[in-house]
C-alpha positions as CSV (number, residue, x, y, z in Angstrom):
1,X,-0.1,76.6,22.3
2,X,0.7,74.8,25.4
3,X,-2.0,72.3,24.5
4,X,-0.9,71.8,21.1
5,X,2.7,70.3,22.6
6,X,0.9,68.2,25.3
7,X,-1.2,66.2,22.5
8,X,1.8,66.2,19.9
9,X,4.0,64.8,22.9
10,X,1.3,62.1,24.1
11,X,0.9,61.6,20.1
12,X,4.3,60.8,20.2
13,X,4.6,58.7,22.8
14,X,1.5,56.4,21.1
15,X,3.0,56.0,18.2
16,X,6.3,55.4,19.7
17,X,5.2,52.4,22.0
18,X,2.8,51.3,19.0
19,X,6.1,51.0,16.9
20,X,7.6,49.1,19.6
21,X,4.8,46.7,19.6
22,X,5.1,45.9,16.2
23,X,8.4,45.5,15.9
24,X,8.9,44.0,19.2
25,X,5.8,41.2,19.4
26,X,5.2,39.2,21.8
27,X,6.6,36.0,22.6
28,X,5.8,32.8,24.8
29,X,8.1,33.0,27.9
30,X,7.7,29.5,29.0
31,X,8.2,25.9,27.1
32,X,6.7,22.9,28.2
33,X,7.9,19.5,26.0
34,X,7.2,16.2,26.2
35,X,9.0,13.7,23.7
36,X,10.1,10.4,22.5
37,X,12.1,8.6,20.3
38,X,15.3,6.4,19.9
39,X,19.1,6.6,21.6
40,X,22.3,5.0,20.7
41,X,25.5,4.7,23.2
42,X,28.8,5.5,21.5
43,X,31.0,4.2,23.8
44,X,33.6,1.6,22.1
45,X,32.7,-1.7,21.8
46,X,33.8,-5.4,21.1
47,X,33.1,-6.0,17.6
48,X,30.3,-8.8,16.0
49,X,28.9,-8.7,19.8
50,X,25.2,-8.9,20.3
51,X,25.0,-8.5,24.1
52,X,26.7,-5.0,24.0
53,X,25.1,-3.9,20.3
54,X,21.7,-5.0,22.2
55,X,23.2,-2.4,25.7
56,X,23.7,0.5,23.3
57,X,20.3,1.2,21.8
58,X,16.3,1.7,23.2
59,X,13.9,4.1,23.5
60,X,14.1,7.1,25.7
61,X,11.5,9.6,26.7
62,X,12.3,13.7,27.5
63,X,10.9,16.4,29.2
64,X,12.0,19.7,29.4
65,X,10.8,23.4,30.8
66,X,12.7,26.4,29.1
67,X,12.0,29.9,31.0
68,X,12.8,32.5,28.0
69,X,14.1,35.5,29.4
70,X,13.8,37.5,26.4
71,X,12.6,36.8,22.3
72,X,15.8,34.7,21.8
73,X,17.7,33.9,25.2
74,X,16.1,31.5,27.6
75,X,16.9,29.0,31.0
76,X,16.0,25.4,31.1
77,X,15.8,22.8,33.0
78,X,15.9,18.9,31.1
79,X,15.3,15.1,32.1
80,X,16.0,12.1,30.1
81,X,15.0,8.7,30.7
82,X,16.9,6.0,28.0
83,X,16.0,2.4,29.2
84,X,17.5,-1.2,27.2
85,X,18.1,-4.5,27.9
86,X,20.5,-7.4,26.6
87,X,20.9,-10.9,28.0
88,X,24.7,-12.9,27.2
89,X,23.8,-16.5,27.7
90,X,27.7,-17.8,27.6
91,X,28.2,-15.8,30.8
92,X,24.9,-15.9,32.2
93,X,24.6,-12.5,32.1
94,X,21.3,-10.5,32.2
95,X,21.0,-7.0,31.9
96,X,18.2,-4.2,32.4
97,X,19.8,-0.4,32.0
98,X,18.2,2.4,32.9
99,X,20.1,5.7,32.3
100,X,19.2,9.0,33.6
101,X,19.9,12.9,32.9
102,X,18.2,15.7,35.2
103,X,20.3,19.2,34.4
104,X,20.1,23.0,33.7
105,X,20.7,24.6,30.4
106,X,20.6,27.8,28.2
107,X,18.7,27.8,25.5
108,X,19.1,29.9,22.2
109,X,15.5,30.3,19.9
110,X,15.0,31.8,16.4
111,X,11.9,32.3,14.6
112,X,11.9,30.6,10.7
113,X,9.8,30.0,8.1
114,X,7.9,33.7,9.0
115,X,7.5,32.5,12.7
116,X,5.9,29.2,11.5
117,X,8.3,27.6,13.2
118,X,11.4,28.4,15.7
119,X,14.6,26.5,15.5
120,X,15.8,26.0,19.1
121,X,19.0,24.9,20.3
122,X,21.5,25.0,23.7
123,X,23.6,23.6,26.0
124,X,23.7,22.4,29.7
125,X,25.2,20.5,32.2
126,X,24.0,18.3,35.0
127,X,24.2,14.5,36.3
128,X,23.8,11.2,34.9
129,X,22.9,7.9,36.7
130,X,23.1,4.4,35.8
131,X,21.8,1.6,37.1
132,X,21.9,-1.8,35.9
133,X,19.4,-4.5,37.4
134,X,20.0,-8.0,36.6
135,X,22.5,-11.4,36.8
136,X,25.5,-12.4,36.1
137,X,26.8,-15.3,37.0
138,X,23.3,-16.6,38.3
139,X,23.8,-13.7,41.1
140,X,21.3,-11.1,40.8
141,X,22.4,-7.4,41.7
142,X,22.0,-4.1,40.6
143,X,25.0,-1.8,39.4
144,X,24.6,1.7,40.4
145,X,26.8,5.3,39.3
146,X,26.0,8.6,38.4
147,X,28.9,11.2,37.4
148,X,28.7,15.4,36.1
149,X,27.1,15.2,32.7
150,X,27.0,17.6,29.3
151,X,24.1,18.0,27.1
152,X,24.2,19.5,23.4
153,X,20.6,19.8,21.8
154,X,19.5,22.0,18.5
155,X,16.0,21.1,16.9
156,X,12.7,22.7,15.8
157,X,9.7,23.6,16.5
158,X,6.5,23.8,14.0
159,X,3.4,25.7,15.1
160,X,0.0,23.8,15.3
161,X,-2.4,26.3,16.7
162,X,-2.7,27.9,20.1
163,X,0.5,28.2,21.4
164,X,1.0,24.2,20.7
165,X,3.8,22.7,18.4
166,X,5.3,19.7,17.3
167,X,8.9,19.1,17.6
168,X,11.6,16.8,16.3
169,X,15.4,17.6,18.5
170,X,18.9,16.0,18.2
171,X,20.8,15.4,21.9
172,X,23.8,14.4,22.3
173,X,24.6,13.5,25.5
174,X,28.4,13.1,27.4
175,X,30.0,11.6,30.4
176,X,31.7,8.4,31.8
177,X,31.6,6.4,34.6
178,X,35.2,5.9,36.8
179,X,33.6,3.8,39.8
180,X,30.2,2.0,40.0
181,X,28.8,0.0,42.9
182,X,27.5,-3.4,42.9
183,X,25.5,-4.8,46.1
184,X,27.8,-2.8,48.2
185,X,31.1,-3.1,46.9
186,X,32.3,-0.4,45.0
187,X,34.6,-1.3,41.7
188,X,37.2,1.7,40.2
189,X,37.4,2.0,36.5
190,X,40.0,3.2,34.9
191,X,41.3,4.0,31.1
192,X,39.6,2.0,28.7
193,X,37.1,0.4,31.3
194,X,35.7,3.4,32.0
195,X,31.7,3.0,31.5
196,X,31.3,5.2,28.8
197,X,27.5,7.3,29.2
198,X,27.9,9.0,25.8
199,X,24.8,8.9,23.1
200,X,23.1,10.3,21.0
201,X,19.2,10.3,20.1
202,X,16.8,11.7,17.4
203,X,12.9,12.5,19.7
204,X,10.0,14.3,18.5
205,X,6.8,15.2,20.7
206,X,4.5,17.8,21.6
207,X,5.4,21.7,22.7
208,X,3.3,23.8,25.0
209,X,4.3,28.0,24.5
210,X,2.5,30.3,27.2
C-alpha cells in the first residue's frame, strides 16, 4: 500500500511540473537590438527657416540590451546616436550635431499574434549629450552639454526563425539644455533659449532572443 502512495505522489508531482511547463513556456531572457531609422527634434522653431528645419532631422542608429526578469517584466539598458547637419550662409554659420542617449530602462513584453510576435514597450531615464562642431562667424568651435534625459519607447517584434526577429519601435526622447560650453566659455540658457533635446524617431532593425 505504501508503494501505491509513493508512485501516485511522484505521479503527481510529474504531471504537476509537466502542467507547469506547458502553461508556463519558456522565454528568451535576454534581447540584443540593433536599429536604424529617422529622428525629428521638436523643439520650437523660427518659421520658413532652412538652417534649423535642416538641425531638426537625420538618421540615428540604436542599440539596446533588455535582461527579462520574468515572461513579461524585464531591465534594459539603451544608446542612441542621432547625427544632422545644416549650414546658414547669411551668418556664416556651419553646423555638425551629434546627439547622444546612454540610459537604463524597464521594459514591459507581450506575446501577439499566437507568439508570432511580442509587442514591447517601457520607459527609462538617463543622460543626453550634445555637441556641435562647426563655425560661426568664420570661428570654428565645438558646442558641448549633456543634461538628465527620459525615454518613452513601445514597438514590436516579429519572429524570423531561431530566436531572431525584426523590429520596427517608436522613441520619443526628452530633455533641454540650460548651459552649454563653447571653447571654454560656458553660456546659461534660460526660458525660451533653452536648447531644446526633445525628438521623436520611427527605427526598425534586427532582434537577437537567447
Amino acid at each position: 500500500m505504501t508503494k501505491k502512495y509513493l508512485l501516485l505522489t511522484i505521479a503527481i508531482i510529474y504531471c504537476g511540473f509537466t502542467q507547469a511547463q506547458i502553461f508556463e513556456p519558456e522565454y528568451s531572457k535576454l534581447r540584443l537590438a540593433v536599429s536604424g531609422g529617422y529622428a525629428y527634434r521638436l523643439g520650437k522653431k523660427p518659421a520658413n527657416d532652412a538652417y534649423f528645419r535642416d538641425i531638426s532631422q537625420g538618421p540615428v542608429f540604436n542599440a539596446g540590451l533588455i535582461y527579462f526578469l520574468n515572461r513579461n517584466h524585464g531591465v534594459g539598458l539603451d544608446y542612441s546616436l542621432f547625427s544632422t547637419a545644416a549650414s546658414l550662409s547669411s551668418s556664416n554659420i556651419l553646423s555638425n550635431i551629434k546627439i547622444t542617449y546612454i540610459g537604463a530602462s524597464y521594459r514591459f513584453r507581450q506575446p501577439v499574434f499566437n507568439e508570432k510576435a511580442a509587442w514591447i514597450s517601457g520607459i527609462g531615464v538617463g543622460y543626453i549629450g550634445y555637441r556641435d562642431q562647426g563655425w560661426i562667424e568664420r570661428v570654428e568651435g565645438t558646442i558641448k552639454g549633456g543634461t538628465v534625459g527620459t525615454l518613452l519607447n513601445t514597438g514590436i517584434d516579429f519572429k524570423i526563425w531561431n530566436g531572431l526577429s525584426a523590429g520596427v519601435d517608436i522613441n520619443l526622447y526628452g530633455g533641454s539644455l540650460s548651459s552649454v560650453t563653447r571653447n571654454g566659455a560656458t553660456t546659461q540658457l534660460e526660458g525660451d533659449n533653452r536648447e531644446s533635446l526633445t525628438r521623436v524617431e520611427g527605427v526598425a532593425g534586427l532582434r537577437y532572443n537567447f
